[in-house]
Structures are given as C-alpha cells and as structure tokens.
N, C-alpha and C positions, 0 to 999 in steps of 0.2 A: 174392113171399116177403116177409111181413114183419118186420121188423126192430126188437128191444124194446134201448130205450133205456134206459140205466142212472144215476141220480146222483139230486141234490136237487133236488127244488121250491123256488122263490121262498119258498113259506111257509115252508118247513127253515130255507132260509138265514137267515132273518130271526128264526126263535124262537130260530136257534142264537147268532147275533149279538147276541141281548136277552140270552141268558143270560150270555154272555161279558161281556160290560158288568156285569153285576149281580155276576159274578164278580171282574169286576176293581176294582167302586166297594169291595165288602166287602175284597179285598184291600188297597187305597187305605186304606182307615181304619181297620183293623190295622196295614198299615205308618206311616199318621200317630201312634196310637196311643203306638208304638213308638218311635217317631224322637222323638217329645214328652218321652216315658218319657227314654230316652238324652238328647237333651239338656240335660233339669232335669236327673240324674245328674250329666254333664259339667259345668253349668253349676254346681252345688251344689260338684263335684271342685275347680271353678277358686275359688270363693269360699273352701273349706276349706285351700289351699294358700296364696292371696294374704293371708289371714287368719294363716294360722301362720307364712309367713314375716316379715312385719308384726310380729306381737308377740315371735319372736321376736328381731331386731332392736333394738327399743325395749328388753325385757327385758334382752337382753344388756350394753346399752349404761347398763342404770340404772342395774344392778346392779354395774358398777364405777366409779361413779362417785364423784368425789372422788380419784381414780387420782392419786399424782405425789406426795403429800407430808403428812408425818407430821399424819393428823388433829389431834392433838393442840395442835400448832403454830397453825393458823388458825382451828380452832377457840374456840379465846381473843378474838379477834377480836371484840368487842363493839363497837368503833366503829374505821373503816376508813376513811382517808386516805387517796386516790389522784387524778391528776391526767390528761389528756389533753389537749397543745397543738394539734389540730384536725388531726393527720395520721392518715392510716387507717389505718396500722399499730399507732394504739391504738385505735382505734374512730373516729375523723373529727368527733368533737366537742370543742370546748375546754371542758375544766371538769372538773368531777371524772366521774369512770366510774360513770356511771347503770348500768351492766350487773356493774358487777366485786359478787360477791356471794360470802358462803362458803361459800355452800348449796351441796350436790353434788349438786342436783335440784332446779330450779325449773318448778314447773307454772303456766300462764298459763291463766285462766277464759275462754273460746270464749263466753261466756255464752249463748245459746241454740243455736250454733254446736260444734265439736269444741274440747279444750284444746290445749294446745301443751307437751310434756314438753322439757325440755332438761337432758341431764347435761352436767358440768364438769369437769376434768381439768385438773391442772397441768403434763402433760405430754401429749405425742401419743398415742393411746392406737390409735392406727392403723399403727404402725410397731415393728417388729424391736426397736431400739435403744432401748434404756429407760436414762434419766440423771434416776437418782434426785436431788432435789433435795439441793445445798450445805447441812450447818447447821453454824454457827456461832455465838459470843457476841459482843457487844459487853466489849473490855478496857478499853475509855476508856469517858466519859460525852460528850456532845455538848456543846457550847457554844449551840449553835444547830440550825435544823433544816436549817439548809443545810451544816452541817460534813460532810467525808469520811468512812465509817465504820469507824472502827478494832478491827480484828478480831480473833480470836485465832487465825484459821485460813483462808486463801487456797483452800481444798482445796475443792474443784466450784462456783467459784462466778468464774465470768470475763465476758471483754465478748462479747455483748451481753446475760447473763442478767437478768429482774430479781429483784426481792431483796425478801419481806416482814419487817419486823421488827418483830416484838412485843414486848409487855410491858405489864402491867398491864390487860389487857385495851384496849389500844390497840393500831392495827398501822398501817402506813405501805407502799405499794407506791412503789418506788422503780424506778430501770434505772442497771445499771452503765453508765456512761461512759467511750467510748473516750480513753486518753491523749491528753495532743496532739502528745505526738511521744515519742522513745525514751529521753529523761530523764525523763518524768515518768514511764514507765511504769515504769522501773529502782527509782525514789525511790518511785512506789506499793508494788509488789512489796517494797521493803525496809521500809517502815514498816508493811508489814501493813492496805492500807489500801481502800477501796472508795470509789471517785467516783461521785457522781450528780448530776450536773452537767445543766443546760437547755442546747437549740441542738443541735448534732447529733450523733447518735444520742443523744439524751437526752429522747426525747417524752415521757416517763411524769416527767419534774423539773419542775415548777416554779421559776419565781425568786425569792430569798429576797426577794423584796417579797411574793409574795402567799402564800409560809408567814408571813409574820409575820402578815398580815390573815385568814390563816384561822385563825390559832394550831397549825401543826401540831407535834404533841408531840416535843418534846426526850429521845432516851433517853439512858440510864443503863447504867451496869457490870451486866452482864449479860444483857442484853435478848438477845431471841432474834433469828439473821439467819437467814434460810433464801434460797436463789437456787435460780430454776427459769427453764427456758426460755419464756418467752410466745408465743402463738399469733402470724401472720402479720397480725392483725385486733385481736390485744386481748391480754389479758394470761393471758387462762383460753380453753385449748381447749373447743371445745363440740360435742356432738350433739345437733341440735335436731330433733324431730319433729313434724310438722304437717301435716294435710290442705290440699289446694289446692282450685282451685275444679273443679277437675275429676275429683275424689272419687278424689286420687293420694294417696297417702301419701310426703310430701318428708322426704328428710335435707341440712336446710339447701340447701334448695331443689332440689335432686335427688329424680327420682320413684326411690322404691325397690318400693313395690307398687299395684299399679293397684285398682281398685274398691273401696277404703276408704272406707265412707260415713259414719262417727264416731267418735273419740276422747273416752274422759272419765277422767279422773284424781282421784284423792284422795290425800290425804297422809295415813301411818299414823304418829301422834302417841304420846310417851311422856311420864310426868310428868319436870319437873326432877331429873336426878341418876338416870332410869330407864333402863333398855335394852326394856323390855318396852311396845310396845303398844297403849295402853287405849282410843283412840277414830281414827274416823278423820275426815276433815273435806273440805271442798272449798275449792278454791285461789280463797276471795272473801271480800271483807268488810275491814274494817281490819287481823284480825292474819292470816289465813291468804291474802290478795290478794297482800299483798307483807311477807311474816316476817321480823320484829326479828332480827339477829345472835341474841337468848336464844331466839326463839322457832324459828329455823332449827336447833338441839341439840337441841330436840324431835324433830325429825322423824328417824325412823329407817326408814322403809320408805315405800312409796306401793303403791296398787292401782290398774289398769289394765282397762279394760271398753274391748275393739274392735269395732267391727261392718262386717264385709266382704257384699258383693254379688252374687248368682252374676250372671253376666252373660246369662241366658236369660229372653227376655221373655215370659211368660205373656200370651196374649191373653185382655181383658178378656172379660166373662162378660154377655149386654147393656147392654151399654156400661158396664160396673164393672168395674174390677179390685179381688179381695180374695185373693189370693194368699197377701199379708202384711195384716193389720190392725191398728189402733190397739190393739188387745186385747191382740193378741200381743207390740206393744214395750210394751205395758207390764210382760209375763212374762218380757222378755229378761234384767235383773238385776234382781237385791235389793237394790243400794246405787246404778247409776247411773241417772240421768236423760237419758233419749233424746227430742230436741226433734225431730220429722220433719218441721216446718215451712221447716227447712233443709236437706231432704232433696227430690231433683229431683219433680216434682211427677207423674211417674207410679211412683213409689216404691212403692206397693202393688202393681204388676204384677210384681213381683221378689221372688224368696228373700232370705235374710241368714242368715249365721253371726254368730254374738255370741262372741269371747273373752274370757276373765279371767284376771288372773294378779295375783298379790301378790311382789313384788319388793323382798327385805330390802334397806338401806342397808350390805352389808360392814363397807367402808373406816369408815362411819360406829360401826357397831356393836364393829367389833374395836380401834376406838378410844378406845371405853369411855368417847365424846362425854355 
C-alpha cells in the first residue's frame, strides 16, 4: 500500500524564507523611517521646551530689573563713589567696585562667542519679603566725608544696611556701622544719626585718609539717603546669565537649561529726556562696551535672540551633514549675528530653534528715567 506524504519541499521552504526576509528588510525601513520621523519630533519637542524655558527665565528676570529702589534716586548718579577693603562680602577686591553700576541691565559682548545679560536689584528678588529701601534727607551738612550722617529720619534704614546718597548728580555707597557698644548706639538713635565707620562690619568705608586723596564729595542739607540691604557678595543683587562650555545655559553658575548653543543681546536705546526707542545697538565699542552713568538713562529696553539644539543626531549624508546650513543661520534673525565657528564642530548634523523677544526696562520706564 502506498502511502502520500504531505508538506513542503526544500524549494517552498526556502522561497518562503526569501520572501519573509524581503518582508521583514521593507518592514525594517518603514519602522527606521518612522522611529527617525519620532525622534527629530522628540528631539525638535526637547529643543522647543529648553528654548522657551531659557528665555523665558532671562525675560522674566530683565524685565524687573532695577527691582528695590526709587529709579529716580540712583538714577541721578552720574559719578559713583564706592570702596571694597578686599573682603568677599563686598566683592574680594580692595578699591573701588569695578562691578557696582546703575544700570539695571548690563550686557557683556561674547564677541564671536554668546553675550552675557545680567539684571540688578537692590533687593532679593527671589524671596517673599520685600523691604522697600529707607529714604531719607541729609538735616546737616557734612564737615568732611568721613562725618556721621545726620538724618531727618532713622525709619528703614539699620545695621547692617548700606546707604547711597546723592546729590547733585554725585552719589556715595556707604555701610551702616555697627555701634560699639550700647551707649553709642543710645547717643546714635538720639542724635538722629548714621555711622559709616571702616574695620568691622564696615567693608564698604574707607579711612578718612584715602577720602581725602580721592576727594570724595562732602554733602549738604538736603542730599538724598536712601539704605537698602546688600547682596551676600556685593552690594547689588544680580542675575546673571551665560552659556558654559558645555552649551548649558548658567544662572550664576547654575545650569538652568541644557542645549543652549547662543546668546545675543542688544540694547534698545532712547534720545536724552525720551522714553521711546529709536535705535538699537550692540554691547561694544567705547560708549555701548561699557555705558557712561548719561549713557546707561538711555537704555530703556534690550532685545534678546536665543538659539537651542534639538538633541537628535542626523546622520550625515556621504559623509556631510547639511541638516542645518550656513544659509540657514544666516535667516535665523534680522538683527543678530550667529558666529558657528564656536559652535561644536558637528553642528550641522543637528536642528535649532532660534528665539526672540524684546524686553521693556519697567522700573526703568515708569520712572520716567
């Protein structure tokens, strides 16, 4: 009896085996397709998030800048007298304070590099408790610039605040002085009076040897006292924003968003006695590198151009990546300049988001600077 065998031949097996391969390669590079597809996506999603939360940060923090004290007040400031005896609680150098400035935004030129924005504050602007700064007049006239300052008003202004006082477009950074024991503090309190005394707690005084040899100005009945609390480093709280080398975005040295590949900044300038405007400028040169007290009342606003990373590598295309090209930074803005020679050197294998924002000076503006 014979008996019929049922199944595949060797050949079946094998053309069915080809086809399932050809099935699964075409399947392969749809799902690679796909998965490339989603990742630029994702990696576009992550660029557009570390991008917006980056500006807006820097934004929020320009935008109240000059926080803590009646613009008005130190705006007057055309020539600024202050001192630091080498302890780091005023900056760690002895001499006058190469940083204390009355700008409420200073932008630093990265020159071929990102810039460096830093707003100002004369108070903490990161905390609950807000102590509006002390103002006061001068009732007496000084004798010297090392006399006590006799006040017409004791009222928000204690140890350890310091104290600017203007007049005439001169200003003076001083630090209240703790008594030296509970009769002078009795005899201050009663005469109405403010110590700024050098030696301890007094880093921001000078000894009347080197007021005399720098000439600092003697006031008069009237002058303006203002006292506010100084930062733990200096005498102006700061936010300072800057790229590091590892394309982070730092606040004062803290990464706050990762894959920040440029910063540029400009300052939005108005004529003397404007609030409006008229041109904008970049933070170089002799007047806008580093701005005269007259030329820092100018500035009323700054513009801001960021550029974030998606983090998904495009592989190159025979051995080129053109992903992103020269063409295209150059249609990123209309006012900044993107150097990519400081950008990592497979930077064309990569997306970029590019933001902008224009960021009025408030404090500056409602103070009718």
């Amino acid at each position: 009896m014979n008996r019929v065998r049922n199944g595949f031949s060797l050949v079946e097996v094998m053309v069915g085996l080809a086809m399932g391969m050809i099935a699964m390669v075409v399947v392969m590079q749809v799902f690679a397709v796909f998965e490339g597809g989603k990742r630029t996506t994702t990696g576009g999603a992550d660029a557009q998030t570390n991008g917006a939360v980056a500006l807006y940060m820097i934004e929020r923090d320009t935008r109240i800048a000059g926080w803590g004290m009646d613009a008005q007040v130190y705006s007057q400031c055309d020539t600024t007298y202050s001192y630091c005896d080498g302890s780091a609680s005023c900056g760690g150098a002895t001499g006058p304070l190469s940083d204390f400035a009355t700008a409420s935004v200073l932008i630093r030129d990265g020159g071929t590099g990102a810039d460096t924005i830093t707003a100002q504050y004369f108070t903490d602007p990161t905390v609950a408790t807000y102590k509006f700064p002390g103002s006061t007049t001068l009732r007496g006239s000084m004798s010297s610039a090392a006399d006590n300052l006799n006040v017409t008003s004791l009222s928000g202004c204690q140890v350890p605040d310091l104290v600017l006082v203007q007049q005439a477009g001169k200003c003076t950074v001083m630090k209240i002085s703790p008594p030296a024991d509970e009769t002078e503090r009795l005899s201050l309190e009663a005469a109405l009076q403010l110590k700024h005394a050098p030696g301890t707690g007094g880093e921001y005084n000078p000894a009347a040897t080197y007021l005399t040899t720098n000439n600092w100005p003697v006031y008069t009945t009237g002058a303006v006292v203002s006292c506010f609390t100084g930062a733990a480093n200096g005498p102006l709280f700061q936010r300072a924003y800057s790229i590091n080398a590892n394309h982070q975005l730092t606040l004062g040295g803290q990464v706050v968003a990762n894959e920040i590949i440029d910063l540029q900044a400009q300052y939005g300038i108005a004529a003397a006695g404007s609030q409006d405007v008229n041109d904008w400028v970049a933070p170089t040169g002799p007047t806008w590198g580093n701005p005269t007290p007259t030329d820092r009342k100018r500035i009323k606003a700054v513009r801001i151009a960021l550029v974030a990373r998606s983090t998904q590598y495009e592989k190159p295309v025979n051995g080129e990546c053109k992903t992103t090209t020269p063409e295209m930074v150059a249609a990123w803005s209309t006012w900044a300049g993107f150097n990519t020679s400081n950008y990592p050197a497979d930077w064309q294998c990569y997306r970029y988001k590019v933001f902008e924002t224009v960021v009025p000076l408030r404090n500056i503006i409602m103070g009718n600077i």
